[in-house]
gemmi code that builds the backbone of each chain (N, CA, C; Angstrom):
import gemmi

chains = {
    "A": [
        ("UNK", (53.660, -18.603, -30.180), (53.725, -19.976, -29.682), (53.261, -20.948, -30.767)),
        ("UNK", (52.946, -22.148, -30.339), (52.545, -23.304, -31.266), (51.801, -22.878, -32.573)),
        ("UNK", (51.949, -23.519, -33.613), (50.181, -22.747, -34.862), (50.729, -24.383, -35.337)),
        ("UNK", (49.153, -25.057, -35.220), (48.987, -26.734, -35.438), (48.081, -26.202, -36.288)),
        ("UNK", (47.479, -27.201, -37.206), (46.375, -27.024, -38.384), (45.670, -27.082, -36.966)),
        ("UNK", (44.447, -26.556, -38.005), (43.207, -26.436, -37.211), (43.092, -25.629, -35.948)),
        ("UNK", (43.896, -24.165, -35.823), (43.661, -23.815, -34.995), (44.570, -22.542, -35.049)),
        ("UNK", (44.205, -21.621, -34.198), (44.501, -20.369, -34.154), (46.157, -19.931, -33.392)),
        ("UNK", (46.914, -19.257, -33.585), (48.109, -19.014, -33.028), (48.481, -18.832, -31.876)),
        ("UNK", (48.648, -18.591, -30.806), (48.072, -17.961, -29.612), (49.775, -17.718, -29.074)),
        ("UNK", (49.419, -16.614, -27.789), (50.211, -16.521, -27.063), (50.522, -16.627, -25.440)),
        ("UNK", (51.411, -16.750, -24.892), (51.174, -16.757, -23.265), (51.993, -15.698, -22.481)),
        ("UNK", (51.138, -14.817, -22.737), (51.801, -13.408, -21.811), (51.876, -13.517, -20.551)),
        ("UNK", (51.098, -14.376, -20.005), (51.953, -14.503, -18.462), (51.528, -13.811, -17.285)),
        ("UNK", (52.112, -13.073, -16.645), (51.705, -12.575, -14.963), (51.158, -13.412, -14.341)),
        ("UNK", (50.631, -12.596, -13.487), (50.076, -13.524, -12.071), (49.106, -14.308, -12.637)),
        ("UNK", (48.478, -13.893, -13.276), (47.116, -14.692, -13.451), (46.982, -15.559, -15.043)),
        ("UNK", (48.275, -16.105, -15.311), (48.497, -16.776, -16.674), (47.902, -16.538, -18.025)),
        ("UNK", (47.822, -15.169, -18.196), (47.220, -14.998, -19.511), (47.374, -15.589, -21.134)),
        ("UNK", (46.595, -16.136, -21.289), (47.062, -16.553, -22.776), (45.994, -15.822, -24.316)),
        ("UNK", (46.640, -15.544, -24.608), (45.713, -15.058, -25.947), (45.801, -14.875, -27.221)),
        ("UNK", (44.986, -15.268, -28.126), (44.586, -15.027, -29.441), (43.352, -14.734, -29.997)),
        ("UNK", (43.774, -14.257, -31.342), (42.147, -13.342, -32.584), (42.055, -14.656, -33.052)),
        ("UNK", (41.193, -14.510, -34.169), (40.346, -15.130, -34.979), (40.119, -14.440, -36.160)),
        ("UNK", (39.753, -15.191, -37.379), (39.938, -14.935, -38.403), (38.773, -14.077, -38.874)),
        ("UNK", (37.771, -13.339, -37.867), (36.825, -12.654, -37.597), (37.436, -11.531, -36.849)),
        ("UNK", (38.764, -11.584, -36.495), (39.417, -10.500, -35.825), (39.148, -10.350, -34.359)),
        ("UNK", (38.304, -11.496, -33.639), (37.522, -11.303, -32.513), (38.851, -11.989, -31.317)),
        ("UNK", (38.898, -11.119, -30.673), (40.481, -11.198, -29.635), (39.947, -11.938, -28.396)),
        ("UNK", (40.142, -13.011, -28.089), (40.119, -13.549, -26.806), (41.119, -13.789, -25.859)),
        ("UNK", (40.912, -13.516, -24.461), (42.002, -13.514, -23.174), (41.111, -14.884, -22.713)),
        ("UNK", (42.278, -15.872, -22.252), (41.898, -16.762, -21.737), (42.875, -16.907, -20.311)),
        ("UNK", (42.386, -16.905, -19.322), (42.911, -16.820, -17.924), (42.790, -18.124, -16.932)),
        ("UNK", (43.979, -18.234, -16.113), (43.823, -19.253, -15.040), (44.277, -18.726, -13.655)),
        ("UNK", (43.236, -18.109, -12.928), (43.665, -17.430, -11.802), (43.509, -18.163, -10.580)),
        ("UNK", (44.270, -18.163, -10.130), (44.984, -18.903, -8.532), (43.562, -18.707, -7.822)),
        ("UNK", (42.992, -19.995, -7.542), (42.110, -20.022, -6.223), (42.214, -21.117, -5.110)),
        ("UNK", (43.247, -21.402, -4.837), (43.323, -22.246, -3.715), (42.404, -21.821, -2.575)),
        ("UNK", (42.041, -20.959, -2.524), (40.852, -20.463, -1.446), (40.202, -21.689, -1.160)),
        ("UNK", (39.762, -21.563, -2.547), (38.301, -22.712, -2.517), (38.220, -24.030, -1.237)),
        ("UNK", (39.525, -24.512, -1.078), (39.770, -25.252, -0.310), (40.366, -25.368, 1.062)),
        ("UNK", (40.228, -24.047, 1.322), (41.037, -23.762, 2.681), (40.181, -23.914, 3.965)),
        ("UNK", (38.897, -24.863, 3.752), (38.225, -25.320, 4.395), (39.023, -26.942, 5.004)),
        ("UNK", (39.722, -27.155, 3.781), (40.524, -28.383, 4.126), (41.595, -28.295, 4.965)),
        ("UNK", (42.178, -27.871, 5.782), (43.714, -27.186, 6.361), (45.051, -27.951, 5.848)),
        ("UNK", (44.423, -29.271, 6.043), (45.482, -30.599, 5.602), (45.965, -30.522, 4.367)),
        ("UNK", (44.918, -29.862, 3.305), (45.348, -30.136, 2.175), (46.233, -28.788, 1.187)),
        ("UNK", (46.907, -28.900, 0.495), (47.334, -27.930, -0.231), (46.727, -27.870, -1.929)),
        ("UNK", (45.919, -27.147, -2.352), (45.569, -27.364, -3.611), (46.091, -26.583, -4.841)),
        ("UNK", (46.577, -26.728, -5.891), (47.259, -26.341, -7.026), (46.105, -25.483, -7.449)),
        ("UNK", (44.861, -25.069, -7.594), (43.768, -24.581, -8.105), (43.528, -23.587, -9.343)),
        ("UNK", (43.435, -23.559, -10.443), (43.359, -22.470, -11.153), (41.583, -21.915, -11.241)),
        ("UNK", (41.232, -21.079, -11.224), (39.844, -21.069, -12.184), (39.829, -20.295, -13.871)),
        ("UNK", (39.568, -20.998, -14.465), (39.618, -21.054, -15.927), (38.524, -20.114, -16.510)),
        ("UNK", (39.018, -18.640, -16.861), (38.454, -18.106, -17.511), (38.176, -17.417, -19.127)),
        ("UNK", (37.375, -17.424, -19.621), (37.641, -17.072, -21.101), (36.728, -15.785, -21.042)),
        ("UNK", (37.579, -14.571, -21.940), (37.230, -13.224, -21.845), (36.933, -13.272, -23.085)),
        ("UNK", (36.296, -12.365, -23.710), (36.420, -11.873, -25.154), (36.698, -10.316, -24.957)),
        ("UNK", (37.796, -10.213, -25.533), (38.655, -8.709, -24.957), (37.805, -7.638, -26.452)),
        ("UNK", (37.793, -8.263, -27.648), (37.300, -7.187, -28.107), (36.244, -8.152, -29.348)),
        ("UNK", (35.092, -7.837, -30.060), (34.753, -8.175, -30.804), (33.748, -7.273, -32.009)),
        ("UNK", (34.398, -7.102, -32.910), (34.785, -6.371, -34.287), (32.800, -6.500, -35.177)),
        ("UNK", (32.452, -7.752, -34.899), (31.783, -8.543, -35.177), (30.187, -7.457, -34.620)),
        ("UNK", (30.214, -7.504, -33.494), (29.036, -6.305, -32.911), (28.144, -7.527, -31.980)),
        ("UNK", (27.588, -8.286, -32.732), (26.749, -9.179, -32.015), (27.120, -10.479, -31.779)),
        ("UNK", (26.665, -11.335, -31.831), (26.906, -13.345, -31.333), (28.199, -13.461, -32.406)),
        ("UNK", (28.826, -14.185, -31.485), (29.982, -14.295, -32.210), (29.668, -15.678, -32.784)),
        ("UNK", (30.319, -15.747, -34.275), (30.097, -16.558, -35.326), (30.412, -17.888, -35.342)),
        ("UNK", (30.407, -19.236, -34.867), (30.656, -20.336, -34.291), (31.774, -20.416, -35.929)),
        ("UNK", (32.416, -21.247, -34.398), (34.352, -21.365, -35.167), (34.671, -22.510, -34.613)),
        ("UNK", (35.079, -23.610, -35.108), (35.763, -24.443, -34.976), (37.164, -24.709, -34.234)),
        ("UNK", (37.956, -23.332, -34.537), (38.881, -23.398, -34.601), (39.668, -22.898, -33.439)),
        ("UNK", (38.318, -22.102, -33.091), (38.130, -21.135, -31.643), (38.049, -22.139, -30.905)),
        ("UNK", (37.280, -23.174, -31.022), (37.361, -24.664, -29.741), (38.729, -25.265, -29.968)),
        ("UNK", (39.629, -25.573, -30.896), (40.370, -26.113, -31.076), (41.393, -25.872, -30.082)),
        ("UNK", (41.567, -24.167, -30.351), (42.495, -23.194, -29.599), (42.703, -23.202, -27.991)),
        ("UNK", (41.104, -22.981, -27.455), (40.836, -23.045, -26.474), (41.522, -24.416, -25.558)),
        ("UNK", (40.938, -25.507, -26.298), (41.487, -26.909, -25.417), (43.402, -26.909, -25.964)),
        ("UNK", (43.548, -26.459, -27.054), (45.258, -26.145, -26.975), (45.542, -25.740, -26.050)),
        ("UNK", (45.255, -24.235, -25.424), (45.681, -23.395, -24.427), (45.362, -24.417, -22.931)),
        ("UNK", (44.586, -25.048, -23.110), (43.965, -25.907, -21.716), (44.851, -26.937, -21.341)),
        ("UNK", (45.650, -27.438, -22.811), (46.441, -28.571, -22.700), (47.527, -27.987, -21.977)),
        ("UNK", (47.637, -27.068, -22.646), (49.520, -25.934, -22.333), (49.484, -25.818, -21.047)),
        ("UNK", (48.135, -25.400, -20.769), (48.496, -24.872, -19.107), (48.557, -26.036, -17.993)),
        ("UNK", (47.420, -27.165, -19.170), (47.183, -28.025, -17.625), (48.162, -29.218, -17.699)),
        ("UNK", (49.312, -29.336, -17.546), (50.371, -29.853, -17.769), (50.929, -30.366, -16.374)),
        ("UNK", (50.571, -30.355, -15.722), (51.308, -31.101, -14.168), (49.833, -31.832, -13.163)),
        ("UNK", (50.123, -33.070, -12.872), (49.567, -33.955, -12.313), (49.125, -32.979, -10.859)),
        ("UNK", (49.682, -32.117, -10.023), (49.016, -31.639, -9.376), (48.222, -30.620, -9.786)),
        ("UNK", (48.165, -30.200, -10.878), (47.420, -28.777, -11.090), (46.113, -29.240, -10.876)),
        ("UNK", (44.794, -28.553, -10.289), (42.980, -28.431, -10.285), (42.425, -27.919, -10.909)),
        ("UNK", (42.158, -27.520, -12.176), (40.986, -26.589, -12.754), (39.567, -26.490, -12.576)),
        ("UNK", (39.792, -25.116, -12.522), (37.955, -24.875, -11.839), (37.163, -23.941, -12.724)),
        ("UNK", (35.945, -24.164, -13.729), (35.147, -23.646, -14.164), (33.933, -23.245, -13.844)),
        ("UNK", (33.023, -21.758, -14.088), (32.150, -21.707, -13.205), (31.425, -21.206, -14.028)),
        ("UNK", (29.961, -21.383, -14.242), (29.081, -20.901, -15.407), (27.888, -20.077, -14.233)),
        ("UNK", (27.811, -18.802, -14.273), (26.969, -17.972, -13.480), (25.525, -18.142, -14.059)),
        ("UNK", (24.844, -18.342, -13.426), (23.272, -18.104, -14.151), (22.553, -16.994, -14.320)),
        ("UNK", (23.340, -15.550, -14.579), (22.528, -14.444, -14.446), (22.174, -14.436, -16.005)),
        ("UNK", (22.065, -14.930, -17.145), (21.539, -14.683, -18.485), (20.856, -16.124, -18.828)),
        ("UNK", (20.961, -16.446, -17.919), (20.702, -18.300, -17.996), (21.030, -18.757, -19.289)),
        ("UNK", (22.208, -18.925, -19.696), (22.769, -19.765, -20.858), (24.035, -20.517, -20.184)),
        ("UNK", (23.490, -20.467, -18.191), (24.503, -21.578, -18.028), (25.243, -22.791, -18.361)),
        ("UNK", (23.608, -23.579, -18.815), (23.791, -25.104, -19.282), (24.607, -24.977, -20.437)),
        ("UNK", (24.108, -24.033, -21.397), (24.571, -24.357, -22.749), (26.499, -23.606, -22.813)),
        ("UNK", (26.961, -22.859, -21.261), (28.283, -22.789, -20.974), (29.017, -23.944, -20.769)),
        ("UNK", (27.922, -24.742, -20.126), (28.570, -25.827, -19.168), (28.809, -27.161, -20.328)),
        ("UNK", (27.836, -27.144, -21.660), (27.734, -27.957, -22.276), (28.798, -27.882, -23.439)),
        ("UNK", (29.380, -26.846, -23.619), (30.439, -26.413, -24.494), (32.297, -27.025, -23.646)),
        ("UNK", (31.708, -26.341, -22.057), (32.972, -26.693, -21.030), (32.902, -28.602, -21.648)),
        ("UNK", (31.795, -28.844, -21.192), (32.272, -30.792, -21.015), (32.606, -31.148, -22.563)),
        ("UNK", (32.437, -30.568, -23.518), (32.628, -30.620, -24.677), (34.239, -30.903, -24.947)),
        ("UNK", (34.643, -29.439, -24.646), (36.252, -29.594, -24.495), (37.106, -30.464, -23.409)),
        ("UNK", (36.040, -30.746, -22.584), (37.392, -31.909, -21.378), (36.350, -33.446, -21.855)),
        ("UNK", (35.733, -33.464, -22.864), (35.990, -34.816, -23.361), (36.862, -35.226, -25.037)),
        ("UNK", (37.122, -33.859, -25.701), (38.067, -33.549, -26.236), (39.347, -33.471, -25.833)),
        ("UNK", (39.728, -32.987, -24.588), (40.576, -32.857, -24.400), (41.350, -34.410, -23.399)),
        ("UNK", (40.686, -35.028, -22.777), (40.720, -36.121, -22.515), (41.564, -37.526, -23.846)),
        ("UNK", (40.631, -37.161, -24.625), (40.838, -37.850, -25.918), (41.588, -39.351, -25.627)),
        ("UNK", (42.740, -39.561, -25.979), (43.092, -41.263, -26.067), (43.555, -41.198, -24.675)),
        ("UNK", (44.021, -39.836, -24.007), (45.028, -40.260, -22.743), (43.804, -40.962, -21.546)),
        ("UNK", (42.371, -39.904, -21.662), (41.589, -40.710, -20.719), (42.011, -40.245, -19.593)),
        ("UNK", (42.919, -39.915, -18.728), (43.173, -39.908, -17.352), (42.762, -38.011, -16.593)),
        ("UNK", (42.055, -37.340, -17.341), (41.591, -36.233, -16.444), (40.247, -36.578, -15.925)),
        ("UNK", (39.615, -36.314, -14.841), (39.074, -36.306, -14.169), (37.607, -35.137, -13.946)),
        ("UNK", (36.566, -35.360, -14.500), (35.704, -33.850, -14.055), (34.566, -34.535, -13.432)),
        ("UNK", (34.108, -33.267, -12.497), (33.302, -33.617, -10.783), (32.344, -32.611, -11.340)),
        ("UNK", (31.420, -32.248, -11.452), (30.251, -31.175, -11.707), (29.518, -30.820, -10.666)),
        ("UNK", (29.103, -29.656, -10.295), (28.306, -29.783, -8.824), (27.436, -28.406, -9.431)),
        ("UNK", (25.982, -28.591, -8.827), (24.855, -27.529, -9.391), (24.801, -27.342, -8.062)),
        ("UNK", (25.229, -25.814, -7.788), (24.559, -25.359, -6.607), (23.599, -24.616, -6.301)),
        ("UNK", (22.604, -24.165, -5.952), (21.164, -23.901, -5.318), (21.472, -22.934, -4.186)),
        ("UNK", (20.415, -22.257, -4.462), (19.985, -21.052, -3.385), (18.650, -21.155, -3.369)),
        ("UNK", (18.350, -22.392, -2.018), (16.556, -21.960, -2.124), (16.467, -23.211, -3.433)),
        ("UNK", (15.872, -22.636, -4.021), (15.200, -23.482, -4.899), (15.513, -23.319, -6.511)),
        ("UNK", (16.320, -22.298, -6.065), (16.855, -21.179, -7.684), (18.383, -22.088, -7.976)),
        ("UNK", (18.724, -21.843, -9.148), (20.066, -22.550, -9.510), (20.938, -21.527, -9.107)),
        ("UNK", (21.873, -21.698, -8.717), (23.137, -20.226, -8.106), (23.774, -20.300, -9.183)),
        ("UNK", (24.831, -21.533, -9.483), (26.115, -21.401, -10.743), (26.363, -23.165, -10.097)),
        ("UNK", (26.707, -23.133, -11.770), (27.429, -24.611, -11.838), (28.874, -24.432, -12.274)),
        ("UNK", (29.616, -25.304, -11.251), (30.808, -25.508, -11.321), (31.237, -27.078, -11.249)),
        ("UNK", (32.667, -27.055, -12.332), (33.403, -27.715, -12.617), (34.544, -28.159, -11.967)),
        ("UNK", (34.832, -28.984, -11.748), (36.826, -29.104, -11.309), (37.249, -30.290, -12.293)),
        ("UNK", (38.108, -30.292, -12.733), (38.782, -31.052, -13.687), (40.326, -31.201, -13.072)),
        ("UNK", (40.644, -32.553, -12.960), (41.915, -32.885, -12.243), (42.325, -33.748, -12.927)),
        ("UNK", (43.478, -34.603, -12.817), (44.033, -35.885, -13.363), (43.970, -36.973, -12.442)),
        ("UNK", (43.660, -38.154, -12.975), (43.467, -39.454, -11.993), (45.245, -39.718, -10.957)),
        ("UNK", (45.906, -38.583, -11.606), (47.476, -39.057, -10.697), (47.774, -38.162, -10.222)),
        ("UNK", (46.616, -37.513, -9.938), (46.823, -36.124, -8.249), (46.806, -37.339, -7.357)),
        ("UNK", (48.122, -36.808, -7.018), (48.848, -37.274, -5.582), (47.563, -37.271, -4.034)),
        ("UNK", (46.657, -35.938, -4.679), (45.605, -36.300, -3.677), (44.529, -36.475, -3.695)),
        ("UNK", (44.289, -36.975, -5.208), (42.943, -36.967, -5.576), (41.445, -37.285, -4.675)),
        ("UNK", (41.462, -38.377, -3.809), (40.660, -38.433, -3.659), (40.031, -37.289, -2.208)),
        ("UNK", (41.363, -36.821, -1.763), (41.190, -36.083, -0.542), (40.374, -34.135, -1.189)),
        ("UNK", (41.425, -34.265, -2.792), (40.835, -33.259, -3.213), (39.026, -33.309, -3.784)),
        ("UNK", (38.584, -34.535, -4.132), (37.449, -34.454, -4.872), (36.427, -34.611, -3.540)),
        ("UNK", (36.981, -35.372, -2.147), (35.820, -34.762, -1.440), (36.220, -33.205, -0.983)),
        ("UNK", (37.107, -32.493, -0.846), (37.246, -31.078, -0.067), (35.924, -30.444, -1.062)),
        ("UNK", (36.214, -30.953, -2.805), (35.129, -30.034, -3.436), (34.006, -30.240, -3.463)),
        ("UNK", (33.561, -31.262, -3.503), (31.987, -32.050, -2.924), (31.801, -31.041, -1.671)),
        ("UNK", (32.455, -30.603, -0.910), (32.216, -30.559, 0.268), (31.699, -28.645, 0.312)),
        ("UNK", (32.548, -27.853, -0.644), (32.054, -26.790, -0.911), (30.584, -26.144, -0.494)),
        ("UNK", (30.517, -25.448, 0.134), (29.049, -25.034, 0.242), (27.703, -25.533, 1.092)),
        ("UNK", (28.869, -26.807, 1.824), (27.815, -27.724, 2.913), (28.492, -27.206, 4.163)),
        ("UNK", (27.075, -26.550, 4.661), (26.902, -25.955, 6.156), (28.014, -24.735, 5.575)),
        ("UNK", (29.249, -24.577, 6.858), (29.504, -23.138, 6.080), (30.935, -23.797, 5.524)),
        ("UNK", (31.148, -24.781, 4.897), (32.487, -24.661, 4.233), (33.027, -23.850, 3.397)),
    ],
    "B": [
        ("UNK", (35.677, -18.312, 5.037), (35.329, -17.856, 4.515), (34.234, -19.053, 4.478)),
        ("UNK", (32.857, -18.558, 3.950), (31.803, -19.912, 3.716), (31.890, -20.658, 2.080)),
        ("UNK", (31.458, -21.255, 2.391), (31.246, -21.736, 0.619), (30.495, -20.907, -0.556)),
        ("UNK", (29.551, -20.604, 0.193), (28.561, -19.409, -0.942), (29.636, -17.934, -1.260)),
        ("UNK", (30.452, -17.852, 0.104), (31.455, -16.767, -0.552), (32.350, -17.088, -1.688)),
        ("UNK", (32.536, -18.127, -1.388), (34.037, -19.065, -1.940), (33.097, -18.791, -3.468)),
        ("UNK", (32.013, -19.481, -3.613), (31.521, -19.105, -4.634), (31.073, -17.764, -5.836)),
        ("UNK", (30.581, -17.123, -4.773), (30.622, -15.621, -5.326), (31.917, -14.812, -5.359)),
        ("UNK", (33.192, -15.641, -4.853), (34.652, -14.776, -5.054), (34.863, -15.549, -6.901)),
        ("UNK", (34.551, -16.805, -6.875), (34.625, -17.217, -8.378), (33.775, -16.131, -9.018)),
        ("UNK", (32.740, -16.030, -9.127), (32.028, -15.191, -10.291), (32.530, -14.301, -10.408)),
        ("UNK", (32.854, -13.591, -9.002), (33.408, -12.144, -9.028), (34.785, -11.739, -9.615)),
        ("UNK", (34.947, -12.712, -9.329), (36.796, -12.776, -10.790), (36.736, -13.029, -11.961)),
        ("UNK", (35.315, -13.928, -12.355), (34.848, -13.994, -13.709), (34.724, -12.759, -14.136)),
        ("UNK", (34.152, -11.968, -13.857), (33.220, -11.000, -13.968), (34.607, -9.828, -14.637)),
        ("UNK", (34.995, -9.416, -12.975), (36.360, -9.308, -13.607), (37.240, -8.607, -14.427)),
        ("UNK", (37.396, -10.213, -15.112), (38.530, -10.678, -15.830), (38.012, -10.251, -17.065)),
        ("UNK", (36.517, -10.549, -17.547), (36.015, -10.035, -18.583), (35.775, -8.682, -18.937)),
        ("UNK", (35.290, -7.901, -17.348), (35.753, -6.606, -17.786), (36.796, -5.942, -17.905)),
        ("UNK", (37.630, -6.305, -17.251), (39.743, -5.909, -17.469), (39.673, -6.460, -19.108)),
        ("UNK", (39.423, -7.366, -18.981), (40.063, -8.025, -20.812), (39.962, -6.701, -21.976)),
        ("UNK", (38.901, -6.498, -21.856), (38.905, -5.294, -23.056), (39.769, -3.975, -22.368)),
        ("UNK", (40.111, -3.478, -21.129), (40.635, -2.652, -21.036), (42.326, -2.876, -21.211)),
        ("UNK", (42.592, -4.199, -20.777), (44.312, -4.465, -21.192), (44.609, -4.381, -22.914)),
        ("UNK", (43.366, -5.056, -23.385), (43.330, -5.348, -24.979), (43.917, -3.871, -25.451)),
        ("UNK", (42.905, -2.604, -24.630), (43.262, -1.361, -25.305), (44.494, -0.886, -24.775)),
        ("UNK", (44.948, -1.389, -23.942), (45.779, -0.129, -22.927), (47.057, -0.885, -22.840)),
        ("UNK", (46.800, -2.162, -22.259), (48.211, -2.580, -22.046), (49.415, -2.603, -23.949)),
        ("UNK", (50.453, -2.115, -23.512), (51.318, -2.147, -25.009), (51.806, -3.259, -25.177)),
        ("UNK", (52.467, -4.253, -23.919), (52.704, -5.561, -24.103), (51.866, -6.362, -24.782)),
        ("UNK", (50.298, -6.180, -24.241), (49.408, -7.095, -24.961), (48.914, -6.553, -26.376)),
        ("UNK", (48.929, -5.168, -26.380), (48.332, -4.567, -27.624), (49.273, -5.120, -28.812)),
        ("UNK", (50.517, -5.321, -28.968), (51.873, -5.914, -29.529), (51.727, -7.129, -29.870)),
        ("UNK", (50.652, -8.360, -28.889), (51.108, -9.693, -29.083), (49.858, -9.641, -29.875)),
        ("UNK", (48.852, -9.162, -29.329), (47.378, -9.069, -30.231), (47.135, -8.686, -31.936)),
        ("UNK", (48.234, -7.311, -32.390), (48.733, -7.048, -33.399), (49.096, -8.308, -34.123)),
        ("UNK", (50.570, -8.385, -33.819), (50.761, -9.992, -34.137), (50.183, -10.724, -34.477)),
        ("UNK", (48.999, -11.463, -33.779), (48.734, -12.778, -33.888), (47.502, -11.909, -34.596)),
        ("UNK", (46.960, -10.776, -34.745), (45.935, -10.612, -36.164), (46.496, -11.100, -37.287)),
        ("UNK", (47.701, -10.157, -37.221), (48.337, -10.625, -38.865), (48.152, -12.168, -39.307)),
        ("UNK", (48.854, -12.990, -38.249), (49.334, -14.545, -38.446), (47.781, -15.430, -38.782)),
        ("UNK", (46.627, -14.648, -38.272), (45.532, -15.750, -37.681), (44.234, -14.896, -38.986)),
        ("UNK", (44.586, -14.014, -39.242), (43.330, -13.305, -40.096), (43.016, -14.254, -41.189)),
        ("UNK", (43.929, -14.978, -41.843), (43.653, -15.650, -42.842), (43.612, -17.194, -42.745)),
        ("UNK", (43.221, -17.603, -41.723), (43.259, -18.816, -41.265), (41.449, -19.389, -41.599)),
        ("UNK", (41.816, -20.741, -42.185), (40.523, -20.615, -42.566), (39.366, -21.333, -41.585)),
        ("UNK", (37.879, -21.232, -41.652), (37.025, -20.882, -40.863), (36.292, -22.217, -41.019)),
        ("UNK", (35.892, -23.114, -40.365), (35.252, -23.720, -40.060), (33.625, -23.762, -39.493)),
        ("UNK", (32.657, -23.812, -39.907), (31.563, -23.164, -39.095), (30.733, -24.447, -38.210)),
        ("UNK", (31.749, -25.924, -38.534), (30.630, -26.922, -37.407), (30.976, -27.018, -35.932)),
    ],
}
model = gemmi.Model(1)
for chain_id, residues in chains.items():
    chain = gemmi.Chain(chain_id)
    for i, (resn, *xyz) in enumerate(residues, 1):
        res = gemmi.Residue()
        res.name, res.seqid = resn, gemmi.SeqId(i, " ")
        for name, pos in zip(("N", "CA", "C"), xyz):
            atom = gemmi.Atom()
            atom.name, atom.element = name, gemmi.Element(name[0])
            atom.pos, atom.b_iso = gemmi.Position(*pos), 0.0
            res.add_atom(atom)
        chain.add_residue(res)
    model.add_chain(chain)
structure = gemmi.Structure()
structure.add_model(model)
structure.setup_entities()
């Protein structure tokens, strides 16, 4: 597929769950995924949601330990983000688990790329919500939409609404 | 389904996806093929470290 300066080659193999992937010049192979969760919202009945949740794998790394900060690896990433997130109804959903607690610094890399990726157009949309168990942080999640979802505002409360009482 | 599920079905596909990733990387031939590939094209691409 595409190879722009500044950034790595990638491909979009496809199936159910939209795989896209490319190495690095460290040889370090990443799967980057957008798997169907309209679930999330089936608290709403009215509404129909486009939903992906946006995942990044590292399928193999050559390297052994912390992988070596790359530029080019962010570049790639918001490429592949652009490719996929291409239609005014699509939802993307990111979720940073707190079991190693380097949530924040997941979450701080995520807003990194959707204010990159935003760039001159300006019109995507991200909602952040920290959810709690008790008093403990559970996982912070993301949704990132475009200001010309047809249902935006019906979609940004269904996700506000996540997790209150039993939605 | 509740929300705290709705939530723990996200992680749980995180979770996953990261452990499938290295097993398609090895196993699947479709992907082992595109991965080949894009070593060759991307190995010499140069590196940025900011």
């Amino acid at each position: 597929m595409s190879l722009i300066p500044d950034s790595y080659e990638f491909d979009f193999v496809g199936g159910s769950n939209n795989a896209y992937y490319f190495t690095t010049s460290h040889a370090i192979v990443y799967e980057v995924k957008f798997e169907p969760s309209s679930y999330l919202f089936d608290h709403s009945p009215n509404l129909t949601v486009d939903a992906f949740e946006m995942i990044i794998a590292v399928a193999d790394n050559p390297v052994g330990n912390r992988i070596p900060a790359d530029s080019l690896t962010h570049n790639t990433i918001l490429i592949i983000f652009n490719d996929f997130f291409n239609s005014h109804e699509k939802v993307i959903i990111f979720i940073c688990d707190t079991s190693d607690r380097r949530q924040k610094a997941r979450a701080r890399k995520f807003t990194a790329w959707y204010y990159l990726s935003n760039g001159p157009r300006r019109n995507i949309f991200k909602c952040d919500r920290t959810i709690y168990e008790g008093e403990k942080e559970y996982a912070l999640v993301s949704m990132l939409l475009m200001n010309e979802h047809p249902q935006f505002e019906d979609v940004l409360k269904a996700f506000m609404s996540i997790g209150i009482d039993t939605k | 389904m509740t929300g705290k599920e709705k939530l723990q079905r996200l992680l749980d596909t995180k979770k996953q996806v990261e452990k499938e990733a290295r097993w398609r990387y090895l196993n699947d031939p479709e992907v082992k093929l595109v991965i080949e590939r894009l070593k060759k094209i991307n190995s010499s691409k140069r590196v940025s470290n900011t």
